[in-house]
C-alpha positions in Angstrom: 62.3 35.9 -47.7 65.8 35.0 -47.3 66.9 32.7 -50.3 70.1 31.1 -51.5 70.7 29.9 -55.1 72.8 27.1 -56.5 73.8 27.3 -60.5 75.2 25.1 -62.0 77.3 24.9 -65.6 77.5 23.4 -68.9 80.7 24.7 -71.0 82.0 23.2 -74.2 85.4 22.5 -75.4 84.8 22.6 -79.8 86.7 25.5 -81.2 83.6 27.7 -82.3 80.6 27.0 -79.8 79.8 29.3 -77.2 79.4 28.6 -73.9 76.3 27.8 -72.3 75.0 28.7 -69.1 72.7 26.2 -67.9 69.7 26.8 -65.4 70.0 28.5 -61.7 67.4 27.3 -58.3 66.6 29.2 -56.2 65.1 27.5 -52.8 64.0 29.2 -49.8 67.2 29.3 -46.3 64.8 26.9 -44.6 64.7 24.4 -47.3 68.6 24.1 -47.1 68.3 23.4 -43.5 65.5 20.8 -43.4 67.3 19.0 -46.2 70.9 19.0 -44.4 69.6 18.2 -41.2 67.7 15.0 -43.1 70.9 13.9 -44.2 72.7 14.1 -41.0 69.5 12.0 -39.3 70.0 9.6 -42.0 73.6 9.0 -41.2 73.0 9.1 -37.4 69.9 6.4 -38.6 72.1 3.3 -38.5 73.3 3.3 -35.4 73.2 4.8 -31.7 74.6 3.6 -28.9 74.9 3.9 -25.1 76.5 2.8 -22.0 73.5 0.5 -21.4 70.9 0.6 -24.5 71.5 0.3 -28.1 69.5 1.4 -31.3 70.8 -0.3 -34.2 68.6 1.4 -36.5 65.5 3.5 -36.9 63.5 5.2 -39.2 61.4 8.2 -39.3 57.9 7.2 -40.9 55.0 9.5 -41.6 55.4 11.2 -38.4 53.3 11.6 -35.5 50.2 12.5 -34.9 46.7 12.2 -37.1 45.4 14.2 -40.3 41.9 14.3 -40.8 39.6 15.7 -43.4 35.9 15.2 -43.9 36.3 11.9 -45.6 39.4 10.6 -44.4 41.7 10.0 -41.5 45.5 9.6 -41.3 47.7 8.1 -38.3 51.3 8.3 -38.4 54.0 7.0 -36.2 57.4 8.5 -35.2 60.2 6.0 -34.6 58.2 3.0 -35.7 60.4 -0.1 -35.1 61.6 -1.5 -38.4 60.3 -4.8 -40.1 60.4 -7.6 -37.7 58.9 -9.2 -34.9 60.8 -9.5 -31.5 58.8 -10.5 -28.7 59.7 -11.5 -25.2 58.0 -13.9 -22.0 55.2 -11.3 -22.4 54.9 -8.3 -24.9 55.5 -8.8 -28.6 56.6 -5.6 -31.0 54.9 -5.5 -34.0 57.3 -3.8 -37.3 56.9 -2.8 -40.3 53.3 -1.9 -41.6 50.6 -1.8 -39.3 49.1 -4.9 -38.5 45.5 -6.2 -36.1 47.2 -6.4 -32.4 47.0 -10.1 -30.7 44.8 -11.3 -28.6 45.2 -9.9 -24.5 46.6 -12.6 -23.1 44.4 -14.0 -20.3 44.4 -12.1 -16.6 47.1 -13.8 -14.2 45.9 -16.1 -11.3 45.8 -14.8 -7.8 46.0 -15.9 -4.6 43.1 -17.1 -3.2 41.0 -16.1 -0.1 42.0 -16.9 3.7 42.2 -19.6 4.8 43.5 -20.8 0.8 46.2 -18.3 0.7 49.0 -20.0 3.0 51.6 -22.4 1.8 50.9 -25.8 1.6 53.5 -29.3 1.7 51.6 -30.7 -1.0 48.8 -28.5 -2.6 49.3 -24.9 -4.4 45.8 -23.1 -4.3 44.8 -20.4 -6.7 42.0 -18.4 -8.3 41.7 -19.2 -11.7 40.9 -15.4 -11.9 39.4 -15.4 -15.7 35.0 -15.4 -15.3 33.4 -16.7 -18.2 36.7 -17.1 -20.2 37.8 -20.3 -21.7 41.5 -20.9 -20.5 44.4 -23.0 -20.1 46.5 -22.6 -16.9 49.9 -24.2 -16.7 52.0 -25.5 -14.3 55.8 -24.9 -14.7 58.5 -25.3 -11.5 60.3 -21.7 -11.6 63.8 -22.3 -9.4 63.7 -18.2 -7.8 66.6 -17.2 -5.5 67.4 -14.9 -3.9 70.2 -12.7 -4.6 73.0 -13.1 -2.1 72.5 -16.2 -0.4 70.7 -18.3 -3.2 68.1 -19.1 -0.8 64.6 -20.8 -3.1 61.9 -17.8 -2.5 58.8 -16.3 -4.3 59.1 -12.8 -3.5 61.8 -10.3 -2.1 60.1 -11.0 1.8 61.5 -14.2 1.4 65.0 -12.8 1.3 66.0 -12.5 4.9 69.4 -12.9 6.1 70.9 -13.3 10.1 72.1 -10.0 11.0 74.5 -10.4 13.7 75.2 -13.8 15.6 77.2 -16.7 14.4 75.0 -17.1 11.3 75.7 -13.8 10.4 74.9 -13.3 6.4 73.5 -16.4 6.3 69.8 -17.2 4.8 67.2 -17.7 7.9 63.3 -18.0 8.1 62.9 -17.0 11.6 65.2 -15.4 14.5 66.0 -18.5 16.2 67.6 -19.4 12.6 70.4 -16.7 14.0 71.6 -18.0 17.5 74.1 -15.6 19.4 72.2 -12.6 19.1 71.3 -12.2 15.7 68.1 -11.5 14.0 66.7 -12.5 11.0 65.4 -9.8 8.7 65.6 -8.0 5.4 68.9 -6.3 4.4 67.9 -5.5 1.1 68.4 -8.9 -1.1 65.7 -9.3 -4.2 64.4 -12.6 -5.4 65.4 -13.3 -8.9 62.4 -15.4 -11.4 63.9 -17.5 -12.9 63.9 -16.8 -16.7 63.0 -20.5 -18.0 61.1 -22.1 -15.5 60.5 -25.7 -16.0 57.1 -26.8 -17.4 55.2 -29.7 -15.2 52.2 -29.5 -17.1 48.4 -28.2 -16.9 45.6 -27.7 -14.7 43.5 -30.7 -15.8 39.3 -30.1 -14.7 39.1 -29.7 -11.4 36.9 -32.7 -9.0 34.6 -31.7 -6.6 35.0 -33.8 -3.4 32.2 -34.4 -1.0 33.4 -31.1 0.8 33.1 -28.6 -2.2 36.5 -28.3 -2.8 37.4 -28.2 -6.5 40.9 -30.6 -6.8 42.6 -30.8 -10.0 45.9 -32.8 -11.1 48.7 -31.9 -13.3 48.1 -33.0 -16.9 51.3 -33.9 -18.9 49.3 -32.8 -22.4 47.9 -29.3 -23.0 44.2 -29.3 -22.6 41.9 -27.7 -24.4 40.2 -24.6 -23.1 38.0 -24.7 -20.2 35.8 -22.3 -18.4 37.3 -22.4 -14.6 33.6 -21.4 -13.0 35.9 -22.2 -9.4 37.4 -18.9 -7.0 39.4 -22.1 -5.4 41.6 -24.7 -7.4 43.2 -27.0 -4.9 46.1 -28.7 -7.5 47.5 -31.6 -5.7 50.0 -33.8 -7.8 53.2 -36.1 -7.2 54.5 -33.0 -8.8 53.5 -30.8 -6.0 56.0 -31.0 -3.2 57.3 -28.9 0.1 60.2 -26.3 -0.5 59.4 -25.2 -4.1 58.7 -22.2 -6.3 55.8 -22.8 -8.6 55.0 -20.6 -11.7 50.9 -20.7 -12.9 50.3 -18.3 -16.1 47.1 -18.9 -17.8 46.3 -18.4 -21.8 42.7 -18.0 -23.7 41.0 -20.3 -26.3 41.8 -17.5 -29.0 45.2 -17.4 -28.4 46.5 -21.1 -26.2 49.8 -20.6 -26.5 50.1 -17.1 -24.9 50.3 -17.0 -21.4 49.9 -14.0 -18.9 52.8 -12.9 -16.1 52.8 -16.2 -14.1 51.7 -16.2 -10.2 54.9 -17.4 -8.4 53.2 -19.1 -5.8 55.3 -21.5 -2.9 54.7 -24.4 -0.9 56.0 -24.7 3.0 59.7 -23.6 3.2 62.1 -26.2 5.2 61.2 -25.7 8.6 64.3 -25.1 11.2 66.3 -28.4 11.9 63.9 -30.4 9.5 63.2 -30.9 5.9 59.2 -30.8 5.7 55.9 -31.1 7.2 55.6 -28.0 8.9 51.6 -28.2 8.6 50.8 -25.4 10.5 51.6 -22.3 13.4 49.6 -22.5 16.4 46.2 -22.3 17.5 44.4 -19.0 18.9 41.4 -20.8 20.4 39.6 -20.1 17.0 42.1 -21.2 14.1 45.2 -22.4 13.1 47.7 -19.8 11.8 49.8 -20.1 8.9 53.3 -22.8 8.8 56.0 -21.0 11.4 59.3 -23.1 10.2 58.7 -25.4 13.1 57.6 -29.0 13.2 55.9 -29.7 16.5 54.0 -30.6 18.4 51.4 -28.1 17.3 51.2 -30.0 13.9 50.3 -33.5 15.3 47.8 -31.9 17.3 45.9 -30.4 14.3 46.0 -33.7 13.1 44.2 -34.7 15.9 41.8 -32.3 16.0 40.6 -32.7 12.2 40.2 -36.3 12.9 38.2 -35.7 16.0 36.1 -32.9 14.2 36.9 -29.9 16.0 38.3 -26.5 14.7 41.3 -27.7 12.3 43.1 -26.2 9.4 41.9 -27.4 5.4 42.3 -31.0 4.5 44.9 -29.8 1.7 46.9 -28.8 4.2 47.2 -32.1 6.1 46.9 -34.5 3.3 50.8 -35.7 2.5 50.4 -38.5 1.2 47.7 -41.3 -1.0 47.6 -43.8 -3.5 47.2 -44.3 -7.0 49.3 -41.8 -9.5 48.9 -38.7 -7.9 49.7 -40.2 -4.5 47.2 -38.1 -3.1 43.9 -39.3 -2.0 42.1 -36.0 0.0 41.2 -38.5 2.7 43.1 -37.7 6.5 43.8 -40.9 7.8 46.9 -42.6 9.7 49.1 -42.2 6.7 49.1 -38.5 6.9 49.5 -38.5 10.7 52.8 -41.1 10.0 54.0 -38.4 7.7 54.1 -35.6 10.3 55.9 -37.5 12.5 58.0 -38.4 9.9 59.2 -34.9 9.4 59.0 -34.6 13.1 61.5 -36.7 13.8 63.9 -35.5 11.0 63.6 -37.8 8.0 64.4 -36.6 4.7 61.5 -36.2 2.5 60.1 -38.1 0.4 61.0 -40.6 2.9 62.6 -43.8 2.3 59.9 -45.9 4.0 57.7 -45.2 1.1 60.0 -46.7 -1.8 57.4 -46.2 -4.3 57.0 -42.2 -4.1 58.4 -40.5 -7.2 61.2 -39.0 -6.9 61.3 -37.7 -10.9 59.0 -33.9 -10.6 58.8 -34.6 -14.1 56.0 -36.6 -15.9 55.5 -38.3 -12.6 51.8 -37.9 -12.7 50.8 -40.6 -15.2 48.0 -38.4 -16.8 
């Protein structure tokens, strides 16, 4: 075996002592390399560097992998990130020694079934999506745009621009947004969350009306946990209004003040030439499709039809406006009807008939 040998030295100086040779090592080649190639890791340890990333510092622990015996087992870890405990909207990184891992957070809301999964003026419908859990589920207003023309969206098919026409570039919902020939389509904007939504509040326990449908307001105060039994949470509040970007996350009982990846859910985007109360598409003979960035005369006429019980779309889709502190009421009645042909006929919303509707999306729900 290949070995080198350091020696080192003692000699003295007084007139009449002999010199003194003091003690030789001898270690294998190998051992010489591990231990240089330890000190150039150590001084490569405190800090690394890219054109994107950075690695202040690092440590090599016990290494990787696991040593077992009959009695005994031992887990190491390569790289473990040193003592601390940075976390982020969703995932937390645990340093240091090995610690119990939190609590999953709760499983994210989803979109409920047809006909529950098309925007709404003044509901947002979702599926609790957590059986036999005790949750919380909050409420925040996320302001999502999209990349290039700022336009309010959920997800990146929101994004569509006019290509060609005089609105070139500009944001559109439909081709006739794009007059002279253009089209309105995808040219490859994203739609940016936005990093701190605001928070409206919580899902308070859901009512059931006479017509089975579960409808829950938006609680200022955190609640405590609650087993959401529903597949179908109607929330209806002052805070729930057309053109918005809403973010729901949901947390457990164990741990209330984690919350799972939010479901960025919308309600009806400003229809062409209008502000609001685009209720719903057309009708097929059967059903009503979803909202088509029109407000017509297809939406007075499901109006009509609900009242007149033949085939209409879900009350939560024509109920704009109520009474009382939510000012909603889940009754369809000539209020409602006044309200399409409010946004028919071009007023702003809310409109300045009704003085007395909030204008604040905050705290405006007086729960």
């Amino acid at each position: 075996m290949t070995r080198t040998e350091i020696r080192t030295q003692t000699r003295s100086d007084r007139p009449g002592q002999a010199t003194k040779s003091a003690f030789a090592v001898r270690w294998p080649l190998s051992a010489v390399a591990a231990w240089a190639s330890c000190a150039v890791l150590a001084a490569s340890a405190l800090a690394q560097s890219g054109a994107t990333y950075s690695i202040t510092k690092w440590t090599i622990d016990s290494g990787g992998g696991r040593a077992t015996s009959a009695s005994y087992t031992v887990t190491g870890t390569v790289g473990q990130h040193d003592a601390d405990d940075p976390s982020g909207p969703t995932y937390s990184i645990l340093g240091g020694f090995w610690s119990a891992s939190p609590v999953a957070a709760a499983d994210p809301p989803v979109l409920p079934a047809a006909p529950h999964e098309i925007r709404k003026n003044r509901y947002v419908s979702i599926n609790p999506n957590n059986p036999g859990a005790p949750t919380i589920i909050k409420v925040e207003l996320a302001n999502n745009t999209c990349t290039g023309t700022g336009k309010r969206c959920v997800g990146d098919s929101d994004c569509k621009v006019c290509l060609g026409g005089t609105n070139n570039g500009n944001a559109c919902n439909i081709n006739s947004d794009c007059p002279g020939g253009g089209t309105c389509d995808l040219s490859g904007e994203t739609c940016d969350a936005d990093p701190s939504p605001t928070l409206l509040g919580y899902v308070g326990a859901p009512e059931s009306d006479a017509f089975g449908n579960a409808i829950s307001v938006v609680l200022d105060a955190q609640p405590a946990a609650r087993t959401f039994t529903e597949t179908v949470i109607h929330i209806g509040d002052c805070e729930i209004r057309p053109d918005r970007t809403y973010a729901i996350s949901v947390a457990t009982q164990a741990e209330p003040g984690l919350f799972s990846t939010p479901l960025h859910i919308g309600t009806t985007d400003k229809p062409q030439g209008k502000d609001w109360a685009d209720v719903v598409g057309s009708f097929d003979g059967v059903s009503w499709s979803a909202p088509n960035y029109l407000v017509n005369v297809d939406d007075v006429v499901s109006f009509v039809k609900f009242v007149t019980n033949k085939p209409a779309p879900h009350r939560t889709v024509l109920d704009l406006l109520g009474d009382g502190p939510t000012y909603l009421n889940n009754v369809i009645n000539a209020g409602d009807l006044q309200m399409i042909l409010q946004g028919f006929v071009g007023k702003t919303y809310p409109p300045s008939a009704y003085a007395g509707y909030p204008a604040n999306l905050v705290d405006c729900s007086g729960n």
